[in-house]
N, CA and C atoms as a LAMMPS dump frame, in Angstrom:
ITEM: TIMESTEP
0
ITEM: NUMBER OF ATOMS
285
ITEM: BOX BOUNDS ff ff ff
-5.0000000000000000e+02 5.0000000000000000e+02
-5.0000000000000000e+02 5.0000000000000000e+02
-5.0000000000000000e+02 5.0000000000000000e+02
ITEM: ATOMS id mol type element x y z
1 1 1 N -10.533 214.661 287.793
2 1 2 C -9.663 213.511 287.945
3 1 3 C -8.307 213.958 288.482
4 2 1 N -7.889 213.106 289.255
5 2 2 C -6.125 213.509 289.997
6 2 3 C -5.163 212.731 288.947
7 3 1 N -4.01 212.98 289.123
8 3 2 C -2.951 212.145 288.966
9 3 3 C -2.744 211.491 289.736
10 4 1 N -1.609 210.489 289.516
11 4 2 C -1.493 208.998 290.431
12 4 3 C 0.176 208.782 290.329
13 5 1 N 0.646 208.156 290.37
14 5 2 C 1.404 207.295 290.623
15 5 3 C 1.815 206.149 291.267
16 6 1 N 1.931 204.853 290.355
17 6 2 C 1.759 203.624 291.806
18 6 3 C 3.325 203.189 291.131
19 7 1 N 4.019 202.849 292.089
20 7 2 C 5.282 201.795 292.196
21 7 3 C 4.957 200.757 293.165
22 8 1 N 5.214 199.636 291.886
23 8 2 C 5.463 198.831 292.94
24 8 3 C 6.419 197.605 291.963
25 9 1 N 6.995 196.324 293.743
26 9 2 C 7.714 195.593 293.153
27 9 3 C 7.369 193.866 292.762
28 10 1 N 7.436 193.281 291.969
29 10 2 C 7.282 191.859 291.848
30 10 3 C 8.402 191.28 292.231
31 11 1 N 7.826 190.105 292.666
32 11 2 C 8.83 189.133 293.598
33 11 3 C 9.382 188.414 292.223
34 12 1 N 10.87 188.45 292.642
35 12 2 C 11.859 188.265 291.455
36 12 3 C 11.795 186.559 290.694
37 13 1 N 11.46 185.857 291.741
38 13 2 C 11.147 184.572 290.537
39 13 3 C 10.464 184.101 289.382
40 14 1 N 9.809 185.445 289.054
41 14 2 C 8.387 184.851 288.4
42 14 3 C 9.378 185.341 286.626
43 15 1 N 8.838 184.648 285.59
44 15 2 C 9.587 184.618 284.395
45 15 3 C 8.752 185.862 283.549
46 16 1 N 9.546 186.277 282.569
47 16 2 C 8.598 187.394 281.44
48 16 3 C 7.094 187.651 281.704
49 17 1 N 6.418 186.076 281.41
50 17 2 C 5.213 185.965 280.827
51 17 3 C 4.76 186.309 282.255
52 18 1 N 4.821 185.92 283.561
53 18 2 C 4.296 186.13 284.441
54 18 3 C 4.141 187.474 285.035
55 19 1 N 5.822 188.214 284.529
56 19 2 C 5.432 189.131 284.876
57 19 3 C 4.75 190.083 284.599
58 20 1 N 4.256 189.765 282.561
59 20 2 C 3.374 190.456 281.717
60 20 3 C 1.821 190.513 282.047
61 21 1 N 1.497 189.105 283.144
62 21 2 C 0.604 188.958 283.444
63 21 3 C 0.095 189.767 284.878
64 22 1 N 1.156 190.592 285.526
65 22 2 C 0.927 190.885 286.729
66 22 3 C 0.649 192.908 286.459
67 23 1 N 1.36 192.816 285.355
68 23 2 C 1.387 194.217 284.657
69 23 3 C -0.006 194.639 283.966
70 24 1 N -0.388 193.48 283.445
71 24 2 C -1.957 193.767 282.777
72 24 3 C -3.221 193.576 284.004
73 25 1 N -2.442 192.861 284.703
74 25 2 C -4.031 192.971 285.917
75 25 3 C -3.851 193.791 286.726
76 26 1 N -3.416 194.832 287.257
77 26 2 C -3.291 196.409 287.136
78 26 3 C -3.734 196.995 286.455
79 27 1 N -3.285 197.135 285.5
80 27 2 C -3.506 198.278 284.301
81 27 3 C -5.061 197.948 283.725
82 28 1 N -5.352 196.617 284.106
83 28 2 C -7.004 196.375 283.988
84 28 3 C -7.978 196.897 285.166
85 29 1 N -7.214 196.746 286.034
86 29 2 C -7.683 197.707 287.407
87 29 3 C -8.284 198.279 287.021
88 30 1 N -6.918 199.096 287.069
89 30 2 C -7.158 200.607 286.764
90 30 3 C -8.086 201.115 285.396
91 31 1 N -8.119 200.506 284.469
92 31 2 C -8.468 200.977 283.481
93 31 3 C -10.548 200.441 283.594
94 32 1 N -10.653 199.606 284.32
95 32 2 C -11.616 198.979 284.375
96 32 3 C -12.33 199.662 285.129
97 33 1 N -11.724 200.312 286.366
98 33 2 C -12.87 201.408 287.158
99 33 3 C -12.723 202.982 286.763
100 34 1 N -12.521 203.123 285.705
101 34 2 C -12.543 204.295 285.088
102 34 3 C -11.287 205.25 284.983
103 35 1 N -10.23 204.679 285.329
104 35 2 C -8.678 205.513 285.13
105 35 3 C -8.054 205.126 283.545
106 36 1 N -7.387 206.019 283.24
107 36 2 C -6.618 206.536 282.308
108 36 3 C -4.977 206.327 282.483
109 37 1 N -4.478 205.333 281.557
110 37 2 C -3.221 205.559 281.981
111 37 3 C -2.14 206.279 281.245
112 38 1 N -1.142 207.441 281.718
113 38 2 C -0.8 208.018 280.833
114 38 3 C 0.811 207.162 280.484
115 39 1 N 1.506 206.534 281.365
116 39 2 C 2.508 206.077 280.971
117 39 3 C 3.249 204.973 281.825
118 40 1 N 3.697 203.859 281.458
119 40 2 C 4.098 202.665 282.052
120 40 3 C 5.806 202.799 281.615
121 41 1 N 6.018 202.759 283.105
122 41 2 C 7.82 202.55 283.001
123 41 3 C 8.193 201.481 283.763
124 42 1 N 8.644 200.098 282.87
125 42 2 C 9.336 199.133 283.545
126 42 3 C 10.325 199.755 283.781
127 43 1 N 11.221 199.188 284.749
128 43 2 C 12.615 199.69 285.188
129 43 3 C 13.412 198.065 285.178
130 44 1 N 12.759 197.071 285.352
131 44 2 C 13.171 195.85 284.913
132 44 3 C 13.923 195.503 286.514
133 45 1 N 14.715 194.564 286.761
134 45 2 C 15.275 194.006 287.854
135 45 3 C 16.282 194.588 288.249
136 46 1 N 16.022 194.9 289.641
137 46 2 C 17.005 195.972 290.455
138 46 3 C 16.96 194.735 291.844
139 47 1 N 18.603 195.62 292.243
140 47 2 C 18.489 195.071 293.791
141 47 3 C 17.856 196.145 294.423
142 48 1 N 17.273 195.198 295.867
143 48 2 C 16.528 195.625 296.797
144 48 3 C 17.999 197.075 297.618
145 49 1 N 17.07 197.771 298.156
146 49 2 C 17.959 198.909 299.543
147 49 3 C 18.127 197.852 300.463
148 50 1 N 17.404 196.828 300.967
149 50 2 C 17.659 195.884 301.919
150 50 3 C 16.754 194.362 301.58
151 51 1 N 17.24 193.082 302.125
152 51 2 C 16.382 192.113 301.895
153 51 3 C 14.785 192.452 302.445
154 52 1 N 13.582 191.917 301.601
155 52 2 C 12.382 191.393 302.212
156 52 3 C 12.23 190.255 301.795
157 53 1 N 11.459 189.617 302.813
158 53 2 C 11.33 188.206 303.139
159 53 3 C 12.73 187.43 301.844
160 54 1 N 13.645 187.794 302.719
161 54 2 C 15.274 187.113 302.381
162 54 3 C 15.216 186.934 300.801
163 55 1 N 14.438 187.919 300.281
164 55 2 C 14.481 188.129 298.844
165 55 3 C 15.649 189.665 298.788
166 56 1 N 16.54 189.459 297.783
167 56 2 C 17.709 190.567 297.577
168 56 3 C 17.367 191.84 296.019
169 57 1 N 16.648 191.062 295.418
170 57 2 C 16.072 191.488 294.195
171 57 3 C 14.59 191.58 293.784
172 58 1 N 14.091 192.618 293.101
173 58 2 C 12.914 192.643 292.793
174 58 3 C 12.939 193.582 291.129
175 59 1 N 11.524 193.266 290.323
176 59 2 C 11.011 193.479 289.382
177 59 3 C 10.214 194.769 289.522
178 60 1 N 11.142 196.252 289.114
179 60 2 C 9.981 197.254 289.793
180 60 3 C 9.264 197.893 288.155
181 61 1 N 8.009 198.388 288.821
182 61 2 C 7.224 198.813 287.582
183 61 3 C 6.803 200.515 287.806
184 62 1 N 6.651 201.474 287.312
185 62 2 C 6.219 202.198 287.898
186 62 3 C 5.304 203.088 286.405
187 63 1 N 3.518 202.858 286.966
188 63 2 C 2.32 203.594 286.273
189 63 3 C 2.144 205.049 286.2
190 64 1 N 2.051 206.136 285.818
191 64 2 C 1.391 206.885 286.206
192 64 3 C 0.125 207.254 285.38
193 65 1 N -0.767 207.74 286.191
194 65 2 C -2.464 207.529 285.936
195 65 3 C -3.112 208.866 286.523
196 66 1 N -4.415 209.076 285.383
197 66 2 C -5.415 209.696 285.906
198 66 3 C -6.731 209.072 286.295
199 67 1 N -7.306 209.483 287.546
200 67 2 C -8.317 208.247 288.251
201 67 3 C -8.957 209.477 289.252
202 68 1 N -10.287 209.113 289.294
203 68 2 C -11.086 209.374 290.389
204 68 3 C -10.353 208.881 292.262
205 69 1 N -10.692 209.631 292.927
206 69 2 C -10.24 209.796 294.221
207 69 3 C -10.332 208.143 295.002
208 70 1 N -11.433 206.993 294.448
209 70 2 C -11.56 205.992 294.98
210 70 3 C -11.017 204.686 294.388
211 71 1 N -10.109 205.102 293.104
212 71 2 C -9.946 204.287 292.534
213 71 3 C -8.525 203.707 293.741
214 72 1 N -7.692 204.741 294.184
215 72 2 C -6.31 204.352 294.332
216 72 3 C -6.364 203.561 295.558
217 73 1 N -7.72 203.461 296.502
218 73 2 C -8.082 202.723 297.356
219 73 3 C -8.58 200.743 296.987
220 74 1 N -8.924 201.48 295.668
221 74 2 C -9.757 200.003 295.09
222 74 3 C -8.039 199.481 294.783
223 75 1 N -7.449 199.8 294.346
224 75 2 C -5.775 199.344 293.509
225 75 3 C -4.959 198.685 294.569
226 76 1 N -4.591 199.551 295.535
227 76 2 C -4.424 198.888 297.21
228 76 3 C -4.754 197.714 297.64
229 77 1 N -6.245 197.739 297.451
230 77 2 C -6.511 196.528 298.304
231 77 3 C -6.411 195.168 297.148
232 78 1 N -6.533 195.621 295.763
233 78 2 C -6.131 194.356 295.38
234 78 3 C -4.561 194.204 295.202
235 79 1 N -3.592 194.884 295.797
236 79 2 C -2.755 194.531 295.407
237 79 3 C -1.644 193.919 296.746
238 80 1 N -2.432 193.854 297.989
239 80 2 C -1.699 194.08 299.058
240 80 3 C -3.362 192.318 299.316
241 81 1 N -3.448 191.779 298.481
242 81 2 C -4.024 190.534 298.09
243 81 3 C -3.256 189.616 297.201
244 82 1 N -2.526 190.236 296.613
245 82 2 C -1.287 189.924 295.182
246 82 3 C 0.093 189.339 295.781
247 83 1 N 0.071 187.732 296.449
248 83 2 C 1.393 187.467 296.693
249 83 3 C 2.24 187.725 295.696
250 84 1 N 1.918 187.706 294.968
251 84 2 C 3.078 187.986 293.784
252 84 3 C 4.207 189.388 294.077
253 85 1 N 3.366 190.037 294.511
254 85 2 C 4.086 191.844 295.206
255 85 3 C 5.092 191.354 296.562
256 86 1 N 6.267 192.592 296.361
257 86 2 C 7.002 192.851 297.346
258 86 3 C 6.496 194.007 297.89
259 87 1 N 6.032 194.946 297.605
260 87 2 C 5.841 195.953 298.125
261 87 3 C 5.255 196.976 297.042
262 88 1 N 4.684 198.312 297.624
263 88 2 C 3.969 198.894 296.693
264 88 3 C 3.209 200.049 297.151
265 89 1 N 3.616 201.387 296.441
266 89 2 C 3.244 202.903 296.47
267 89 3 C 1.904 203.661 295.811
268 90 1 N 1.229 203.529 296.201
269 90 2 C 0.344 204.868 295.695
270 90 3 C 0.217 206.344 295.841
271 91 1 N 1.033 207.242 295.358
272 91 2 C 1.023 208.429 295.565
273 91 3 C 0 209.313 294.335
274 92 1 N -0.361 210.286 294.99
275 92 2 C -1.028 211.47 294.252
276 92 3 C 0.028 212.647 293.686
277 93 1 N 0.077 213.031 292.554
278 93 2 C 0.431 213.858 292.099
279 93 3 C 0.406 215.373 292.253
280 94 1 N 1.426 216.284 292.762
281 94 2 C 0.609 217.685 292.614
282 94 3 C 0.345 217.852 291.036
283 95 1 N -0.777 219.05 290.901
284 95 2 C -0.558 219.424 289.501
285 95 3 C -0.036 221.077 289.457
């Protein structure tokens, strides 16, 4: 299994509960095709480096995970399906 790391951001309108809801269908992802998560760091609402789509602020989260090589492909594509997202990282870890 590799390490992971995904950041990514939620589009700033959405309230607590929504965003609790955008945090668990990830982490069900992931946990659902066989990854391990070792630690979840909200960072909570930051401004953007620059506007996207004339949004100034976003909700960033950042996972890190152990997962088979196909999972971080399966995570991608549902998440770049997820209007709810501003944007969003999948990197591999050295070990």
């Amino acid at each position: 299994m590799n390490q992971y790391e995904v950041l990514y951001v939620i589009t700033p309108e959405l309230d607590d509960e929504a965003n609790q809801a955008v945090m668990g269908k990830f982490a069900d992802i992931i946990t659902a095709n066989g990854g391990e998560i070792e630690k979840t760091d909200v960072w909570g609402k930051r401004r953007l480096a620059y506007p996207i789509d004339y949004k100034t602020e976003g909700f960033y989260v950042l996972v890190a995970f152990n997962a088979n090589p196909e999972l971080p492909h399966e995570l991608e594509r549902n998440m770049r399906n997820d209007e709810r997202l501003i944007r969003y990282m999948v990197t591999r870890k050295e070990a």
